[in-house]
Backbone as a printed PyTorch tensor [residue, N CA C, xyz], in Angstrom:
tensor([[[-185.9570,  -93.6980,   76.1740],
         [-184.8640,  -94.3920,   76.8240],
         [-185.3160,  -94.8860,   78.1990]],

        [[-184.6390,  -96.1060,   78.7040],
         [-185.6400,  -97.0420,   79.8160],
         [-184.3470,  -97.3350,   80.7320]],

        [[-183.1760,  -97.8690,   79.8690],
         [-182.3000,  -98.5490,   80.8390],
         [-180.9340,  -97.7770,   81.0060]],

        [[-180.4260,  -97.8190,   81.5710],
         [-178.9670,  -96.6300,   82.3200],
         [-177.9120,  -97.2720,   81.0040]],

        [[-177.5860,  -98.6440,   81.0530],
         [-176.8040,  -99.3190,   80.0950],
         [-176.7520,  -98.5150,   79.1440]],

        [[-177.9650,  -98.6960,   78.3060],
         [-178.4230,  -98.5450,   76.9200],
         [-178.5260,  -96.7030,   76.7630]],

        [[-178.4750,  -96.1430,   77.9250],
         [-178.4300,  -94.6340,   77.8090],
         [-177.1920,  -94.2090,   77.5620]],

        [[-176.2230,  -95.1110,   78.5730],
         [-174.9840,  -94.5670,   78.5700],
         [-174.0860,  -94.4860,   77.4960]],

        [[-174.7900,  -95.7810,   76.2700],
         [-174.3060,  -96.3750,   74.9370],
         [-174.6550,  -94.9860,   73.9580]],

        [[-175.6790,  -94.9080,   73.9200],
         [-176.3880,  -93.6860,   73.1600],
         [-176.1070,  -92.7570,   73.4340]],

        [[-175.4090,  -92.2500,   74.9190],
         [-175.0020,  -90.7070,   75.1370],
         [-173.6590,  -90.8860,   73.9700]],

        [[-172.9740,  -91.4730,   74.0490],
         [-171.6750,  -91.8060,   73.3020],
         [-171.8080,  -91.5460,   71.6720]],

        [[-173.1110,  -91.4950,   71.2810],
         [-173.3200,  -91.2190,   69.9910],
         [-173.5560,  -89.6100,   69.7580]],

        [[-173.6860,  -89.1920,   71.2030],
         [-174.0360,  -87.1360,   70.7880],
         [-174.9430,  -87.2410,   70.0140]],

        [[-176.3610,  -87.7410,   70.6410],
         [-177.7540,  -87.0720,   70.1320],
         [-177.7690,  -85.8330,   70.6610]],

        [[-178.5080,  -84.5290,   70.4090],
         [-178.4260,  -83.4640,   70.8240],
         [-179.5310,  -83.3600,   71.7110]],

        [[-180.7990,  -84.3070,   71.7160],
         [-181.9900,  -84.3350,   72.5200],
         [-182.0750,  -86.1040,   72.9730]],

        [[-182.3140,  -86.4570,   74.2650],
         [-182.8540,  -87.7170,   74.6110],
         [-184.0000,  -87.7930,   75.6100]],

        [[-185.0830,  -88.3990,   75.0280],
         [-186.1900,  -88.9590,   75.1600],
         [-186.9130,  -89.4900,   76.4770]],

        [[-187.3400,  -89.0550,   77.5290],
         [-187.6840,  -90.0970,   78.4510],
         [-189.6300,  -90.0840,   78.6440]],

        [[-189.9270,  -90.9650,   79.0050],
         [-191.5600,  -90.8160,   78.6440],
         [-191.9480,  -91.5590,   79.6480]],

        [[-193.0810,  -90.5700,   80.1200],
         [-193.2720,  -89.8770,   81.1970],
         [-195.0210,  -90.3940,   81.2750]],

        [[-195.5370,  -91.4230,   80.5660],
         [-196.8330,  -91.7740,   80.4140],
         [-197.2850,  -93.0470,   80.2540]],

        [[-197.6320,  -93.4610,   81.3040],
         [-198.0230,  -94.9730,   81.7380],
         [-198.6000,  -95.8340,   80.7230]],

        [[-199.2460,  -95.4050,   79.7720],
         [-200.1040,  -96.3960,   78.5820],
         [-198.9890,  -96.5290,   77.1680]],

        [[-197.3820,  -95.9330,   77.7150],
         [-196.6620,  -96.1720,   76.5640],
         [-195.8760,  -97.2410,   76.4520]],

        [[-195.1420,  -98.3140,   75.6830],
         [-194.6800,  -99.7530,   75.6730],
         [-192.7320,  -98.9150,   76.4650]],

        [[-192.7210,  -97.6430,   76.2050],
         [-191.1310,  -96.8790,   76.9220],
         [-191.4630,  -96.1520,   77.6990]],

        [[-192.4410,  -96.2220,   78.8100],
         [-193.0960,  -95.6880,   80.0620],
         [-191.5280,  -95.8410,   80.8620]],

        [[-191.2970,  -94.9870,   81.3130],
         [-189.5490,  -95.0340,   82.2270],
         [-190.2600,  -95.7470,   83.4570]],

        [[-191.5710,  -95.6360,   83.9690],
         [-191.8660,  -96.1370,   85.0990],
         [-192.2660,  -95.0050,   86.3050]],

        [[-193.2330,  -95.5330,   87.2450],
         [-193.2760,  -94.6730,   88.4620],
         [-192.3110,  -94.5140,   89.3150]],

        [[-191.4580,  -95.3410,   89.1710],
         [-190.4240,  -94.7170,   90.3010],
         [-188.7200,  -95.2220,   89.3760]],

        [[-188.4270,  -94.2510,   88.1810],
         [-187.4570,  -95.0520,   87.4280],
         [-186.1740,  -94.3510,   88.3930]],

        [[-185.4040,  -95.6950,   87.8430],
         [-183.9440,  -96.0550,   88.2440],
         [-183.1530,  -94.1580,   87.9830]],

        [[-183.0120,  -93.2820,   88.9230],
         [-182.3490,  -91.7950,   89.0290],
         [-180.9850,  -92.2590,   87.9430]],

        [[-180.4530,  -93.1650,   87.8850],
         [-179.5510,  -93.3170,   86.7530],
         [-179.5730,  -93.1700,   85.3580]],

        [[-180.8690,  -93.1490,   85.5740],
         [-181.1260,  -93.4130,   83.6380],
         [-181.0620,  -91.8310,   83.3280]],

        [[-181.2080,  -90.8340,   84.2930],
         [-181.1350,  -89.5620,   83.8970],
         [-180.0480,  -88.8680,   84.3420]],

        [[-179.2810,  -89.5010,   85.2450],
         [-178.0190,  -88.6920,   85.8340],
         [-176.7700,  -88.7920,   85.1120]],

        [[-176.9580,  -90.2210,   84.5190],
         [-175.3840,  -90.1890,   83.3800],
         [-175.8880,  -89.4850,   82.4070]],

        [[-176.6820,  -88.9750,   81.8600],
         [-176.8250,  -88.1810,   80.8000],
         [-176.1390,  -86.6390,   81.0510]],

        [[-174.7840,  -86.7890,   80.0700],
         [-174.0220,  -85.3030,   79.9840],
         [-174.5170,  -84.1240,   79.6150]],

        [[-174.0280,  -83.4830,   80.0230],
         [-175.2590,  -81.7130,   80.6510],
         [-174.9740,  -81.1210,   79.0360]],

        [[-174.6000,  -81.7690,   78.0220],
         [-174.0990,  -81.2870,   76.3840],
         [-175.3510,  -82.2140,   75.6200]],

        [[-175.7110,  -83.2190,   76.1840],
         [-177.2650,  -83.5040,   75.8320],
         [-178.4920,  -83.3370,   76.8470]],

        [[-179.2940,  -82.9530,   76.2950],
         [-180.2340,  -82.1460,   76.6390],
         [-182.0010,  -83.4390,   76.6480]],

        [[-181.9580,  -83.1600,   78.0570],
         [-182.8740,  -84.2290,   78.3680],
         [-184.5370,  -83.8010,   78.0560]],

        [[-185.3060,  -85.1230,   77.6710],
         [-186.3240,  -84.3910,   77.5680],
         [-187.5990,  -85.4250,   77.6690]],

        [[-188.8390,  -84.3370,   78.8250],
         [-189.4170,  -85.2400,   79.7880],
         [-190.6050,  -85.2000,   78.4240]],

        [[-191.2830,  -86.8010,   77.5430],
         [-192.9080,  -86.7590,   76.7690],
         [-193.4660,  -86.8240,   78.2420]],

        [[-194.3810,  -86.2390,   77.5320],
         [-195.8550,  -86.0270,   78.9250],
         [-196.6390,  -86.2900,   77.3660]],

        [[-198.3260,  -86.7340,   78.2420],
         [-199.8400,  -86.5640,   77.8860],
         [-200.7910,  -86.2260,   78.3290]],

        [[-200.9860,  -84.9710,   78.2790],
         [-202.5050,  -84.2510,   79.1160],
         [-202.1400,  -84.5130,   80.8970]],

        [[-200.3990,  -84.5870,   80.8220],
         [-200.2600,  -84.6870,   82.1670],
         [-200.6250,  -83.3790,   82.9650]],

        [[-201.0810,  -83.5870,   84.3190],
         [-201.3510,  -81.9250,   85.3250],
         [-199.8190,  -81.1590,   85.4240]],

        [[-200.2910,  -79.6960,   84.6320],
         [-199.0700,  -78.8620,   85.3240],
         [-198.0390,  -78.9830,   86.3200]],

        [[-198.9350,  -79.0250,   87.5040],
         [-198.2410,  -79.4860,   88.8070],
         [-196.8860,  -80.6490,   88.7980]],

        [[-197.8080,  -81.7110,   88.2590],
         [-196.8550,  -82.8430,   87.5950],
         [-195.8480,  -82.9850,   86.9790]],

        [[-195.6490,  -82.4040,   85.8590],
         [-194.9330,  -82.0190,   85.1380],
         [-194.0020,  -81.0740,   85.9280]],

        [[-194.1900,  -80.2340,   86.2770],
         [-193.1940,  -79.8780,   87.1360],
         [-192.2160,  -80.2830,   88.0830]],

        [[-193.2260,  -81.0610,   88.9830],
         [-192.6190,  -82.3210,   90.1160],
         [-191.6810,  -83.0030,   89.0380]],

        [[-191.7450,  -83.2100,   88.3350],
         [-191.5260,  -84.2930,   87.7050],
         [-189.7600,  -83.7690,   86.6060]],

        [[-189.7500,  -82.7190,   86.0910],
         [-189.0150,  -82.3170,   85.4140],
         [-188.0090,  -81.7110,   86.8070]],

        [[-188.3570,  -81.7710,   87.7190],
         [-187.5850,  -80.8320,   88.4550],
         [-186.7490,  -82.3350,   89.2060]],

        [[-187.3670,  -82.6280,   90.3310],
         [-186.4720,  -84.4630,   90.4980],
         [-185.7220,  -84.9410,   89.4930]],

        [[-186.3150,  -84.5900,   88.2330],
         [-185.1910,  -85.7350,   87.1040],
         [-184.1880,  -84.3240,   86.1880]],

        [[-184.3950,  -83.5220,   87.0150],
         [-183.1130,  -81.9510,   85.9760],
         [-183.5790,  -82.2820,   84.6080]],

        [[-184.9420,  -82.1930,   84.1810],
         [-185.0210,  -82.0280,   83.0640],
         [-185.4820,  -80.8840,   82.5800]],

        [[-185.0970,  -80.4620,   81.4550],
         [-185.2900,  -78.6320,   80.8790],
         [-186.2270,  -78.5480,   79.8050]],

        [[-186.4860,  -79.4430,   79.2090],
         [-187.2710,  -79.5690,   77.8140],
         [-188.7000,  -80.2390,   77.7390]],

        [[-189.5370,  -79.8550,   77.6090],
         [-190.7130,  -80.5780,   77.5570],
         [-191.2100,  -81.3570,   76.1830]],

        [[-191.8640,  -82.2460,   75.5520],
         [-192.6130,  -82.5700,   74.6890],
         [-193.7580,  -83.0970,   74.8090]],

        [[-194.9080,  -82.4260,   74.4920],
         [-196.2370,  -82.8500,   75.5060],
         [-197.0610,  -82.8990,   73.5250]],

        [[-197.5590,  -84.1610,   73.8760],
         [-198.6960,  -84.8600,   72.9880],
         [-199.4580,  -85.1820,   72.8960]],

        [[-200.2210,  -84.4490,   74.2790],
         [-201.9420,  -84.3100,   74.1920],
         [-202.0330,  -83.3430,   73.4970]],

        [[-203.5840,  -82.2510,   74.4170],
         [-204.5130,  -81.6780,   73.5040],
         [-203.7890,  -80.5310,   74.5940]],

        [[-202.6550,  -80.3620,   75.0510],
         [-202.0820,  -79.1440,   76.0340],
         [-202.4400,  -77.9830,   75.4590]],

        [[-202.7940,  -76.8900,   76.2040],
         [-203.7920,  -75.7670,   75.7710],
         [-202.2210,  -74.6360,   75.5420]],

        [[-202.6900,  -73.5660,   74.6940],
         [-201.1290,  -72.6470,   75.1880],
         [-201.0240,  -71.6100,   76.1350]],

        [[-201.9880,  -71.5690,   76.8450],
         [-201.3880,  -71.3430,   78.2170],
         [-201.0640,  -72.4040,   78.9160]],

        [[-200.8670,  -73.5290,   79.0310],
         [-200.5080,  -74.2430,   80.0810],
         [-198.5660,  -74.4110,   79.0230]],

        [[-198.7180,  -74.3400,   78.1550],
         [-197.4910,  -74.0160,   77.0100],
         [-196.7100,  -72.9760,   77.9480]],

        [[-197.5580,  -71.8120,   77.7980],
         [-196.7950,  -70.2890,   78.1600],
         [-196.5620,  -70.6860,   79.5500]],

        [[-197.2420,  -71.1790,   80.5210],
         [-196.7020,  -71.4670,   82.0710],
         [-195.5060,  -71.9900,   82.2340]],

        [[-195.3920,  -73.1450,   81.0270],
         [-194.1910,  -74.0780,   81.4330],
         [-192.9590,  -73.2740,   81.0610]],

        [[-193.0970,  -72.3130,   79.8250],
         [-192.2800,  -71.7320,   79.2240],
         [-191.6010,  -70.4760,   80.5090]],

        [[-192.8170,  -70.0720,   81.4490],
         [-192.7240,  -69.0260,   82.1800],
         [-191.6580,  -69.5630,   83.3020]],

        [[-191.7010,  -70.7550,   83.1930],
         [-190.5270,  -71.3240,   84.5730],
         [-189.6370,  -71.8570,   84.0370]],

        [[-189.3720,  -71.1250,   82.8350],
         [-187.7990,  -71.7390,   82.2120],
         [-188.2410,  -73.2140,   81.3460]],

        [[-188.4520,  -73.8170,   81.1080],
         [-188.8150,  -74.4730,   80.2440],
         [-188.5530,  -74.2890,   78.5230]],

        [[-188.2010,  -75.6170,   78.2420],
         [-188.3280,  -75.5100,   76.6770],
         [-189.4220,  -76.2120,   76.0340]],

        [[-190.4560,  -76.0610,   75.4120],
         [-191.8340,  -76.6820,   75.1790],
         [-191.6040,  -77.0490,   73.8180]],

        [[-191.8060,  -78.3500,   73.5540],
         [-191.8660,  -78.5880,   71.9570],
         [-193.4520,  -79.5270,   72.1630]],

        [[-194.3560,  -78.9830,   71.2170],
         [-195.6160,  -78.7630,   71.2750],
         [-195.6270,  -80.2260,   69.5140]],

        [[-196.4340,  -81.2080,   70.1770],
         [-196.5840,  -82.3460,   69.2050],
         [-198.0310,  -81.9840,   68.2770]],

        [[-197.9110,  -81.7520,   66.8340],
         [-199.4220,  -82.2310,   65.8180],
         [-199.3590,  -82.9760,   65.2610]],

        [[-199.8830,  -83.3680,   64.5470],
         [-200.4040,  -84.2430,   63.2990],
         [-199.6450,  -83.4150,   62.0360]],

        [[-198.8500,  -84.0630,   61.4190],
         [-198.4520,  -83.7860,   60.1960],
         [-199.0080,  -82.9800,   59.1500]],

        [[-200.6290,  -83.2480,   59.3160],
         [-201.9760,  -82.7730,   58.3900],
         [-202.1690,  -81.9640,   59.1750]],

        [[-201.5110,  -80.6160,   60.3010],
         [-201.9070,  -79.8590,   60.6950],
         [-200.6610,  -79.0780,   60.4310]],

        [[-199.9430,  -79.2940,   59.9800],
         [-198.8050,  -78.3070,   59.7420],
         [-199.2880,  -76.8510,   58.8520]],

        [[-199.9050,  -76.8960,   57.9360],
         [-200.0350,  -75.3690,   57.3510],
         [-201.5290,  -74.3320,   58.0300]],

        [[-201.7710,  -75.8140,   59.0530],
         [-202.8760,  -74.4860,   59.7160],
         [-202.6540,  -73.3450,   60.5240]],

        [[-202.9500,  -72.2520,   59.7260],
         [-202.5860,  -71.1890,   60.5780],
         [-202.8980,  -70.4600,   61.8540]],

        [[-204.3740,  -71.1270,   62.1460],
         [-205.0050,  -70.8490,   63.1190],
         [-203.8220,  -71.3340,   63.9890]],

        [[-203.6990,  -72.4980,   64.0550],
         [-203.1000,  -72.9920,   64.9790],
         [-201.5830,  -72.7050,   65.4870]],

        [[-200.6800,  -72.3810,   63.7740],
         [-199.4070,  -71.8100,   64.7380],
         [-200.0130,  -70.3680,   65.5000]],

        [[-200.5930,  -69.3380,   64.6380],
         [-201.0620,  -68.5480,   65.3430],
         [-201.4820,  -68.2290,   67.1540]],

        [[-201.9960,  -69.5770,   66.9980],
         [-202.9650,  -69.8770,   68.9830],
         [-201.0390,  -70.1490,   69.5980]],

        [[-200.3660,  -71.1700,   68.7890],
         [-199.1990,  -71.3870,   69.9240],
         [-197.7700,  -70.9970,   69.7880]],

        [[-197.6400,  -69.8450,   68.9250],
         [-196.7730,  -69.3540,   68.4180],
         [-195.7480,  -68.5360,   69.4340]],

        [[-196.3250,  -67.8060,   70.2120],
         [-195.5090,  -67.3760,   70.9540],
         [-195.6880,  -68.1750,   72.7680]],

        [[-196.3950,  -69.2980,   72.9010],
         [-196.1300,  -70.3220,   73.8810],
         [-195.4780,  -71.0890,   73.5490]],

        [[-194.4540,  -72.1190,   72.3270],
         [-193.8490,  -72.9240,   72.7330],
         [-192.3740,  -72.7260,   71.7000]],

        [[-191.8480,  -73.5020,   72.1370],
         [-189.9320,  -73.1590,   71.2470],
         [-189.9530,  -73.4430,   69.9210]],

        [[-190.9480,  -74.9330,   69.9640],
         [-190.6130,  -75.4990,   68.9850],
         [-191.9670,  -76.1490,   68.5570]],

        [[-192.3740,  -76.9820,   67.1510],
         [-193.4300,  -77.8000,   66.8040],
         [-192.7750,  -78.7920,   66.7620]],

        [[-193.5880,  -80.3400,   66.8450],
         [-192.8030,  -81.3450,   66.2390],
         [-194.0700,  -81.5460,   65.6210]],

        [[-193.8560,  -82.7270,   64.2120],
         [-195.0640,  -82.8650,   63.2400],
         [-195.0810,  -83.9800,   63.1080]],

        [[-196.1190,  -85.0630,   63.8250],
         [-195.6000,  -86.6660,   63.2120],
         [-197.3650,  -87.4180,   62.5110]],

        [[-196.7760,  -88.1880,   62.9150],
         [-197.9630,  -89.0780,   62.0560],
         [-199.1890,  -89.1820,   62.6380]],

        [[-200.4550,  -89.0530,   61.7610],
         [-201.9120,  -88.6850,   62.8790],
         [-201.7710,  -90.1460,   63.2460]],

        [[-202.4920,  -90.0570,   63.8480],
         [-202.6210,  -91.3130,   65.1140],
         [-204.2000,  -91.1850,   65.8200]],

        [[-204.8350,  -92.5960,   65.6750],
         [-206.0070,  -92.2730,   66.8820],
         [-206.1390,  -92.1920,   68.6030]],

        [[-204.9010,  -92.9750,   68.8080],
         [-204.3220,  -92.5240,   70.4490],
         [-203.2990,  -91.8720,   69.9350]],

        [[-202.4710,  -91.8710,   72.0320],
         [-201.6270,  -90.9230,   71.8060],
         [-200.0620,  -91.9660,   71.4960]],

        [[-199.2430,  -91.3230,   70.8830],
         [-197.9250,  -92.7520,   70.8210],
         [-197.3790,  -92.8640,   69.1920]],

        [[-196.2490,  -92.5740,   69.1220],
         [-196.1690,  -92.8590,   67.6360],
         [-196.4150,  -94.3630,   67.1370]],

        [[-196.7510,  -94.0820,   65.9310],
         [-197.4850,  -95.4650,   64.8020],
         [-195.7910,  -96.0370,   64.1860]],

        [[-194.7070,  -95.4330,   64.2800],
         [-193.9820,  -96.2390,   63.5200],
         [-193.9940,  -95.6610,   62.1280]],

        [[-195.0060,  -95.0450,   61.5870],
         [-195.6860,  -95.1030,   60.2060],
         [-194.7170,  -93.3430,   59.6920]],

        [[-194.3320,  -93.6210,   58.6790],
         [-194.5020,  -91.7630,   58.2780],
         [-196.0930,  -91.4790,   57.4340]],

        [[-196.0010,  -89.9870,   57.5480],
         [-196.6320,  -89.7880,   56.6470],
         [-196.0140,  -88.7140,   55.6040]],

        [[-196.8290,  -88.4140,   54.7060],
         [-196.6030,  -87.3490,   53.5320],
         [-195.9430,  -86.1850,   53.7270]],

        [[-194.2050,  -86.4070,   53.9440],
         [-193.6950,  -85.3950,   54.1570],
         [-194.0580,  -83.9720,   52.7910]],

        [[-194.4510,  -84.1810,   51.6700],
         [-194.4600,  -83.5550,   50.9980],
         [-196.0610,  -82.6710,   51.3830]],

        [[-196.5910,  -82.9580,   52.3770],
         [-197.8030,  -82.1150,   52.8480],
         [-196.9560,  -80.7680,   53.8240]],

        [[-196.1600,  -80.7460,   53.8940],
         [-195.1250,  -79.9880,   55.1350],
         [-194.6550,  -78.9230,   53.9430]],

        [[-195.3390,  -77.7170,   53.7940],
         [-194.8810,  -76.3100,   53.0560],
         [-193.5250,  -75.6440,   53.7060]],

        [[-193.0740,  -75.3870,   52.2440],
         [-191.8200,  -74.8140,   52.6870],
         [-191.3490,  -73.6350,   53.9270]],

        [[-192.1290,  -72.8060,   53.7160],
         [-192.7500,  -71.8060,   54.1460],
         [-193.3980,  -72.1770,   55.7400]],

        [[-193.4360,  -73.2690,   56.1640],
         [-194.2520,  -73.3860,   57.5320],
         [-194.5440,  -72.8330,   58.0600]],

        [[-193.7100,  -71.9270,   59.0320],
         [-193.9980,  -71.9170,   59.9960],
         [-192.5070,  -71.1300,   60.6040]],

        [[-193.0500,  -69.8710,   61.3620],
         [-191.7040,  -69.3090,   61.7840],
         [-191.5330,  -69.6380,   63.3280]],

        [[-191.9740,  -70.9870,   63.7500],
         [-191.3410,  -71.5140,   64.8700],
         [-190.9940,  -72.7080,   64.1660]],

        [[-189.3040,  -72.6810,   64.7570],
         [-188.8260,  -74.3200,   64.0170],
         [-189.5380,  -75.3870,   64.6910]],

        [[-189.0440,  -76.2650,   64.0340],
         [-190.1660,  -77.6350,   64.1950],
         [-188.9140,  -78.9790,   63.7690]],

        [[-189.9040,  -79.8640,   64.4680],
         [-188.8790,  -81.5850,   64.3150],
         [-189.5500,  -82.2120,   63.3590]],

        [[-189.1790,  -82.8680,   62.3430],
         [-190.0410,  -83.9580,   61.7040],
         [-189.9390,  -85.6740,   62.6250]],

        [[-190.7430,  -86.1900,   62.8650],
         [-191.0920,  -87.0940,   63.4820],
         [-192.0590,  -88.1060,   62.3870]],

        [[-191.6770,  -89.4170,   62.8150],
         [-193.0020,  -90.1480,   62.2620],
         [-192.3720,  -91.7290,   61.5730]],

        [[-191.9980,  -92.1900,   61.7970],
         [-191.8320,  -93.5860,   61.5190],
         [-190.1140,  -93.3980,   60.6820]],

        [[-189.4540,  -92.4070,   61.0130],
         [-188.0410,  -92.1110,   60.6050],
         [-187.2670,  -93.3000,   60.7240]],

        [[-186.1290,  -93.9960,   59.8110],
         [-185.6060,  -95.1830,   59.2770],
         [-183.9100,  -94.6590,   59.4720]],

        [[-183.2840,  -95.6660,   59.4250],
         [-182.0340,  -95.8710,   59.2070],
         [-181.6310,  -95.2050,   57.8530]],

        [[-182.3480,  -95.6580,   57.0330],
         [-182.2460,  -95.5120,   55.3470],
         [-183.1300,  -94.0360,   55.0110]],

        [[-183.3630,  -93.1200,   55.5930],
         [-183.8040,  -91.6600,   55.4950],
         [-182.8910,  -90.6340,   54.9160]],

        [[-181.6040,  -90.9850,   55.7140],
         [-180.9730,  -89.9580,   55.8070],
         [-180.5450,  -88.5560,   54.7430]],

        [[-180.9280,  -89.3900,   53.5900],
         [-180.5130,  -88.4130,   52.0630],
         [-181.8140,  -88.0560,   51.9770]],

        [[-183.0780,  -88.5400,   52.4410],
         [-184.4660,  -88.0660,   51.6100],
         [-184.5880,  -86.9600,   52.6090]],

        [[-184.0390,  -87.2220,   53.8630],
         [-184.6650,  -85.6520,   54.7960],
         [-183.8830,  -84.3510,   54.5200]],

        [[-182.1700,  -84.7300,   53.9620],
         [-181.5590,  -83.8260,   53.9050],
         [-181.8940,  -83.2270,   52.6830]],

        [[-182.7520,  -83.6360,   51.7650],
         [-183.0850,  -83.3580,   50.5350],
         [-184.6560,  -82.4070,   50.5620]],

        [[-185.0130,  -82.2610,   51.6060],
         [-186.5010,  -81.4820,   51.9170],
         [-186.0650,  -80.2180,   52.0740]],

        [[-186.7960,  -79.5430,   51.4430],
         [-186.6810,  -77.9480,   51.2740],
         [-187.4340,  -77.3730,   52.4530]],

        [[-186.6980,  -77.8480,   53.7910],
         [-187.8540,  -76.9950,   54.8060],
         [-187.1220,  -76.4980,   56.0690]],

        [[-186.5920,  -74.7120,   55.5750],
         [-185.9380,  -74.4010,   56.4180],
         [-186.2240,  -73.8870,   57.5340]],

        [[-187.3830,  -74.1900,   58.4480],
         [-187.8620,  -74.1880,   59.8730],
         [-187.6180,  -75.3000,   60.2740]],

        [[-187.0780,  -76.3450,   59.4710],
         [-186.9910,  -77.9260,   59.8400],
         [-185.4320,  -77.5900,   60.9790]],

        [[-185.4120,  -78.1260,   62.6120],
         [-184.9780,  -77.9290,   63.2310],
         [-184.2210,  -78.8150,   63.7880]],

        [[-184.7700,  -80.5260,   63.3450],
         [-184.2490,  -81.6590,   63.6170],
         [-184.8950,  -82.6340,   63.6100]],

        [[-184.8930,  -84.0730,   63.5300],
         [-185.5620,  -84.9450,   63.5540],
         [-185.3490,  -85.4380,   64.7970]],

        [[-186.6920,  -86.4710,   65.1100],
         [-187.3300,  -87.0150,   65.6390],
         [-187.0170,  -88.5800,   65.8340]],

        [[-186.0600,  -89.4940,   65.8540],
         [-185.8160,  -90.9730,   65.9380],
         [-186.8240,  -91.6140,   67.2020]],

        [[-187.1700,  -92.9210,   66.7860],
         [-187.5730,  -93.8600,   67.7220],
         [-187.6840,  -95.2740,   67.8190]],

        [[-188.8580,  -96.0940,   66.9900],
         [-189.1760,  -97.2270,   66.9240],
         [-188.3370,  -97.7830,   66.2390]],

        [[-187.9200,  -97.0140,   65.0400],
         [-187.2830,  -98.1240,   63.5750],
         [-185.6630,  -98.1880,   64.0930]],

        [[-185.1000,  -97.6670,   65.4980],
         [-183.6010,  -97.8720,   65.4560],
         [-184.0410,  -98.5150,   67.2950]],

        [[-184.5900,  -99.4550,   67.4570],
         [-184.4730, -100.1880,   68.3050],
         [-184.9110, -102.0070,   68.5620]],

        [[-184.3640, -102.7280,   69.0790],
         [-183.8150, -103.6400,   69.5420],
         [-185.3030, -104.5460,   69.8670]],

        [[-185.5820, -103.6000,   71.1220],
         [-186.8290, -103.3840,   71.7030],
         [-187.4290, -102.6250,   72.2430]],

        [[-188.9260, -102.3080,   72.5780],
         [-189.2830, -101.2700,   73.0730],
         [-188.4870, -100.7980,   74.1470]],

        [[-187.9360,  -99.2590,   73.8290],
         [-187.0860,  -98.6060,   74.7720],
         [-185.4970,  -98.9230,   74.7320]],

        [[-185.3080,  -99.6030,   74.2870],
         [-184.0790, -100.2570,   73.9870],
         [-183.2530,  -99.8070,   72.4640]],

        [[-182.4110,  -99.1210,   72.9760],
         [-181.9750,  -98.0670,   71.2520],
         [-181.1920,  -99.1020,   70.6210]],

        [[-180.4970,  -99.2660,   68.9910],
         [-179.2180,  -99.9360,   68.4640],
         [-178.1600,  -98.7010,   68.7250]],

        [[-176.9830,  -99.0080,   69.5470],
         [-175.7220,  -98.2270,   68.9010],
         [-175.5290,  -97.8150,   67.9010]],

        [[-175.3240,  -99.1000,   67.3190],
         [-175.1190,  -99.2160,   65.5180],
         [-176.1170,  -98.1710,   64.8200]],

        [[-177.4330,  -98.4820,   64.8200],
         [-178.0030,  -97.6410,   63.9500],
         [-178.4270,  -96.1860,   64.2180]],

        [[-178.3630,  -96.0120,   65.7350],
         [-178.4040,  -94.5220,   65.7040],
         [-176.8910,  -93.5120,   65.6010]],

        [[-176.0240,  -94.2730,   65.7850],
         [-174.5670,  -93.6130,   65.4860],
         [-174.3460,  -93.3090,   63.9160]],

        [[-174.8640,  -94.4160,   63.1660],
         [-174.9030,  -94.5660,   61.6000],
         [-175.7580,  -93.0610,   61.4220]],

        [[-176.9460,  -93.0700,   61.7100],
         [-177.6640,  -92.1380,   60.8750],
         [-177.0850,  -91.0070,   61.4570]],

        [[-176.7410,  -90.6700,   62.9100],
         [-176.2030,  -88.9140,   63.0580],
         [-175.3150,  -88.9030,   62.1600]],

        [[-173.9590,  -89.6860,   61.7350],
         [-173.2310,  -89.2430,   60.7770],
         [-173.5050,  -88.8960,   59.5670]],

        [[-174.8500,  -89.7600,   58.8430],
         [-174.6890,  -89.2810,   58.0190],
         [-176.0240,  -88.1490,   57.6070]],

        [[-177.0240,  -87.8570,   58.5740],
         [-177.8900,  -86.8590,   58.8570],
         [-176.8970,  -85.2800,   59.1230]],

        [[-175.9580,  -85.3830,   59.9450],
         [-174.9640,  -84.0890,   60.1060],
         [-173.5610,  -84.3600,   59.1130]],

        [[-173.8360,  -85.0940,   57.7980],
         [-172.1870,  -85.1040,   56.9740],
         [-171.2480,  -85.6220,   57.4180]],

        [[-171.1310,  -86.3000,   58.3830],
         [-169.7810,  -86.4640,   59.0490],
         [-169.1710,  -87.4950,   58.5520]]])
């Protein structure tokens, strides 16, 4: 999310998590010095949340603390202690892989008790989602006993195939590219459409 307008439209839909990104090489970079509005109308019943990339600790901090944000999602190569630090100052850490890393165990193992949550999206050779899904059917039922987001090129027209996945660590999805306008720029229309019919309503 980029513009105060377009935030204030989307708070109105009760996403339970909103997005701000926090990394200069992304096309929804909020900016070095973004507009304090785009994060202050956001109601304290949605829950803000700063992407970082291989950003410095320090940073991230500065940074979550000026904009009252509580939630992290970091999509570099973040180690889990720098996980467990953020977690240590109150923080909520949702820790980004590659889809094709979901049943490695090494790995929930290394960050299992540093971060809240996994999210699982599409491999990628930089950092930034592709738009693209991949093979949700690579994602074992069984995952993983830290819940996790599915992420990855998620559609308007999803809504019955995700509720139809047998994956009860699955904690929530992930929206981005396919319900906007323009980069950073959400539809009303289509993200109001899919919470209803992603939560039954």
């Amino acid at each position: 999310m980029t513009d105060p307008l377009n935030v204030e439209a989307i708070c109105a839909c009760k996403p339970d998590l909103l997005g701000f990104i926090f990394y200069s090489r992304s096309v929804r970079y909020v900016g070095r010095h973004p507009d304090p509005a785009v994060f202050s109308i956001v109601p304290d019943a949605i829950e803000k949340v700063g992407v970082f990339v291989n950003e410095k600790y320090e940073k991230m901090l500065e940074l979550t603390e000026k904009y009252k944000i509580n939630t992290l999602q970091l999509h570099g190569v973040e180690a889990p202690g720098t996980c467990h630090a953020l977690r240590s100052r109150g923080k909520t850490v949702i820790k980004v892989f590659p889809g094709n890393e979901s049943a490695n165990g090494q790995l929930q193992k290394d960050y299992a008790g540093s971060v809240d949550y996994f999210l699982f999206d599409t491999p990628v050779r930089s950092y930034g989602g592709s738009g693209r899904k991949f093979n949700w059917s690579e994602l074992p039922g069984s995952l993983t006993s830290v819940p996790f987001f599915l992420s990855g090129g998620i559609s308007p027209e999803d809504p019955d195939r995700i509720l139809s996945l047998d994956l009860p660590s699955m904690a929530g999805v992930d929206i981005n590219s396919r319900f906007e306008t323009e980069p950073g720029i959400k539809s009303f229309d289509m993200v109001s459409e899919f919470l209803k019919k992603i939560r039954n309503e």
